[in-house]
SEFINU-812239 format. One record per residue (C-alpha): x, y, z. Coordinates in steps of 0.5 Angstrom, whole numbers, plus 500, padded with zeros to 3 digits. Example, Ala and Ser with C-alpha at 12.3 -4.5 7.8 and 13.67 -1.06 7.14 Angstrom:
BEGIN
525 / 491 / 516
527 / 498 / 514
# end
This chain:
BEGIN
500 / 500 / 500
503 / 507 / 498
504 / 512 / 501
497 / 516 / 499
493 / 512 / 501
495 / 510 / 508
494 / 518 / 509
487 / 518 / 506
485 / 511 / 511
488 / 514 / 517
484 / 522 / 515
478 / 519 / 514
478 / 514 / 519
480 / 520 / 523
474 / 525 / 521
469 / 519 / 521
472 / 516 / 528
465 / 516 / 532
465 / 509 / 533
459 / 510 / 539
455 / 513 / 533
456 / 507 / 528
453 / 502 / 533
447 / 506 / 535
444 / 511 / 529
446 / 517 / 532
449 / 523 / 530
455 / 526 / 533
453 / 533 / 537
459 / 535 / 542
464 / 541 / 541
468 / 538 / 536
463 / 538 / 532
464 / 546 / 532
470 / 545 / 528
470 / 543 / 520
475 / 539 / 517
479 / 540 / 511
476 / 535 / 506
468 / 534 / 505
465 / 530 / 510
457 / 530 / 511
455 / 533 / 518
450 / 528 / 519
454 / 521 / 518
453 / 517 / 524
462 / 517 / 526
463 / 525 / 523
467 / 528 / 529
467 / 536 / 525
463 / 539 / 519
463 / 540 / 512
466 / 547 / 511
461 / 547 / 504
455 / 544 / 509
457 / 550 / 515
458 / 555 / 510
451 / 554 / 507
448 / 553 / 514
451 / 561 / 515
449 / 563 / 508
442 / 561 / 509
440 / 562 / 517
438 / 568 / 519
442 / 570 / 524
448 / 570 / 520
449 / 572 / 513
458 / 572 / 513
463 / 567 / 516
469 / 569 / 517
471 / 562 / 521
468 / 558 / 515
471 / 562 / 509
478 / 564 / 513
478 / 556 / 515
478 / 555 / 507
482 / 560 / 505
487 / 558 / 509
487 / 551 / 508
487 / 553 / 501
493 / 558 / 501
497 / 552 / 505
496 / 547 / 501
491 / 548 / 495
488 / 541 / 492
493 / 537 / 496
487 / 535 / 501
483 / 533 / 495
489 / 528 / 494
490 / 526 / 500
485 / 528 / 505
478 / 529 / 503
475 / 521 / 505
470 / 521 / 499
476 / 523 / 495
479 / 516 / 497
472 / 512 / 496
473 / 515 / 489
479 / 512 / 488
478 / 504 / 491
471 / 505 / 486
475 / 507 / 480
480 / 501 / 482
474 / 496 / 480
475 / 493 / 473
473 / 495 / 468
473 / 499 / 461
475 / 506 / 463
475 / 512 / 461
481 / 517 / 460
478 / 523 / 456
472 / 525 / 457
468 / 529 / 452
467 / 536 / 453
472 / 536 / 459
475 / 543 / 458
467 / 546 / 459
465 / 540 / 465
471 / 541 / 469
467 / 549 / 470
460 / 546 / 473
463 / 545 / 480
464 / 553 / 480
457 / 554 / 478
455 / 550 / 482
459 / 553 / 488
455 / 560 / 486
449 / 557 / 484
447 / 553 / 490
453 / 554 / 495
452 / 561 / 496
446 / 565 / 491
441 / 560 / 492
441 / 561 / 500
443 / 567 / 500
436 / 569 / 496
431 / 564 / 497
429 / 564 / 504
424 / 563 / 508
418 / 568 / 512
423 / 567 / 517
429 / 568 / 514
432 / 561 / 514
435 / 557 / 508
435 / 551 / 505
441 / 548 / 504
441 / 547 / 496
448 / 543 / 495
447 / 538 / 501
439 / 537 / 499
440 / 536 / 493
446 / 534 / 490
452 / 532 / 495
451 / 524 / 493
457 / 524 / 500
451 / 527 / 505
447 / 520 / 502
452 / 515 / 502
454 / 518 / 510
449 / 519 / 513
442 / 518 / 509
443 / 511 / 508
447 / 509 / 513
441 / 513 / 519
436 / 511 / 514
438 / 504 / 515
440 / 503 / 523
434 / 508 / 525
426 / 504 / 523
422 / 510 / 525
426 / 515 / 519
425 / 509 / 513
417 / 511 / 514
419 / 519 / 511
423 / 515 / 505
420 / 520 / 499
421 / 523 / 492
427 / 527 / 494
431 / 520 / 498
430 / 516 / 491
434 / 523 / 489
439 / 523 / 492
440 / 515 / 492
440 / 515 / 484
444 / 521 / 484
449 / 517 / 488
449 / 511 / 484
450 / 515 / 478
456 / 518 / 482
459 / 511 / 484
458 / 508 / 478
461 / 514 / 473
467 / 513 / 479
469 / 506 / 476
469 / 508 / 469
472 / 515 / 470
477 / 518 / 475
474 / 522 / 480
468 / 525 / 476
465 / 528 / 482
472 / 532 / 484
474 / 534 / 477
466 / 536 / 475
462 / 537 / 481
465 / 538 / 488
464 / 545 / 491
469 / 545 / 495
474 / 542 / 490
473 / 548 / 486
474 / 553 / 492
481 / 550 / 494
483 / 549 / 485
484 / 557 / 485
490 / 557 / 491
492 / 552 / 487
496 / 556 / 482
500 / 560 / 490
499 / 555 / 494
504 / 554 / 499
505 / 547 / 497
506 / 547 / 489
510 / 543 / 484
516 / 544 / 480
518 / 543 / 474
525 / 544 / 474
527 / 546 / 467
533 / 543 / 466
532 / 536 / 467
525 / 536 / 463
525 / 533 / 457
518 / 534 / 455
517 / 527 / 454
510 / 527 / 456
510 / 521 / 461
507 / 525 / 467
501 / 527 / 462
500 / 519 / 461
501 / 518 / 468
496 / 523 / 470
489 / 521 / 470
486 / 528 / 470
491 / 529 / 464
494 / 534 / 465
500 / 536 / 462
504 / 537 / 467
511 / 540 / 465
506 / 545 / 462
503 / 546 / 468
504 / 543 / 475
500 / 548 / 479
493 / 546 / 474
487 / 549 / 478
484 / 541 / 476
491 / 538 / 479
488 / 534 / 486
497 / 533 / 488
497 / 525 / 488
504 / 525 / 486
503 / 520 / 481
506 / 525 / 476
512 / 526 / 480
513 / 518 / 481
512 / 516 / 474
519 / 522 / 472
524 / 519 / 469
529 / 525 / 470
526 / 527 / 477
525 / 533 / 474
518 / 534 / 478
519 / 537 / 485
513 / 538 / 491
513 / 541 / 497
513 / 548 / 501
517 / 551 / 494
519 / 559 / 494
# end
């Protein structure tokens, strides 16, 4: 097992570490659950010991009480600056169950048609149902659904829809319309996952979208050093994005899992806290 994916099971055995909350039903509600974690993660899974940072800020965006966070977008900000989408290589636990689906044999899909255009989706969906459509759609009350966990996040479905739906009888009687959503946009998710590397993070994922623009100035960065370079294009075979690496190693779609860097014949490819 290599490196990455050790840090990938420890992070998401981390976050998800509520065992109490698996063996009961319950969600976790004490006061680390005032913290959010850097990857995306479902406040509502049984075993969550902290919140989503996309869940957190549409729950200020859409309450009345609070319509700015400086915690949560600071938070991001931060983690962004530092890191950039090293958290989406390595971190972010449903990052990794897209990685072990894409592992499931099958024909797979390398290009993708109309990527240059879908790879933009995830900023839309960022300002449409993030940020825009809690802000604007509240309630007599003031308060806000929140959109993108509502209707969209299949990571809300898979950790926490499912698994309280299934350990809690009195909430498989409230199974409607927006469930089966939820489930079929979910199945959609997992089975695209097997056949193309990492859809939900390259063309949906919010989160994904707000740490793809550190990337470019982010503390930890890739380097391409020009005079070992050859240009032969082996980490664009190698990476499954297929970015074109020796072009451009800080690419907003790069999540950092290294495997660029690995593949280089010439060691010409650096990563780390670079000046």
């Amino acid at each position: 097992m290599d490196k990455r994916r050790i840090v990938q099971i420890l992070s998401a055995s981390f976050t998800n570490g509520y065992i109490i909350g698996f063996l009961k039903g319950k969600i976790y509600t004490g006061n680390l659950k005032k913290i959010c974690v850097p990857g995306l993660n479902c406040y509502s899974c049984p075993g969550a010991l902290g919140s989503c940072p996309i869940g957190s800020l549409q729950a200020v965006i859409g309450s009345m009480m609070h319509k700015f966070s400086f915690y949560i977008l600071g938070f991001i900000t931060t983690i962004g600056i530092l890191f950039g989408r090293l958290i989406c290589g390595w971190v972010c636990p449903f990052g990794l169950i897209q990685d072990l689906l894409n592992k499931i044999p099958s024909p797979k899909i390398r290009i993708v048609k109309g990527d240059k255009f879908l790879k933009y989706l995830k900023y839309v969906i960022l300002i449409m149902f993030v940020i825009l459509l809690p802000m604007v759609l509240a309630d007599e009350l003031g308060m806000s659904d929140p959109y993108f966990c509502k209707y969209i996040c299949p990571v809300g479905t898979l950790e926490g829809g499912i698994p309280l739906v299934l350990m809690n009888e009195p909430l498989k009687s409230t199974i409607g319309l927006l469930y089966t959503w939820k489930v079929t946009l979910l199945v959609i998710t997992i089975i695209l996952s097997i056949l193309i590397y990492r859809p939900f993070c390259r063309y949906v994922c919010p989160l994904g979208a707000m740490y793809s623009i550190f990337n470019p100035i982010s503390f930890y960065k890739f380097k391409i050093d020009k005079d070992k370079c050859t240009e032969c294009g082996l980490c664009t075979k190698k990476c499954k994005i297929n970015i074109e690496v020796y072009k451009k190693p800080n690419s907003p779609e790069c999540i950092r899992c290294g495997e660029c860097k690995n593949a280089c014949p010439q060691k010409a490819i650096k990563s780390g806290i670079i000046k």
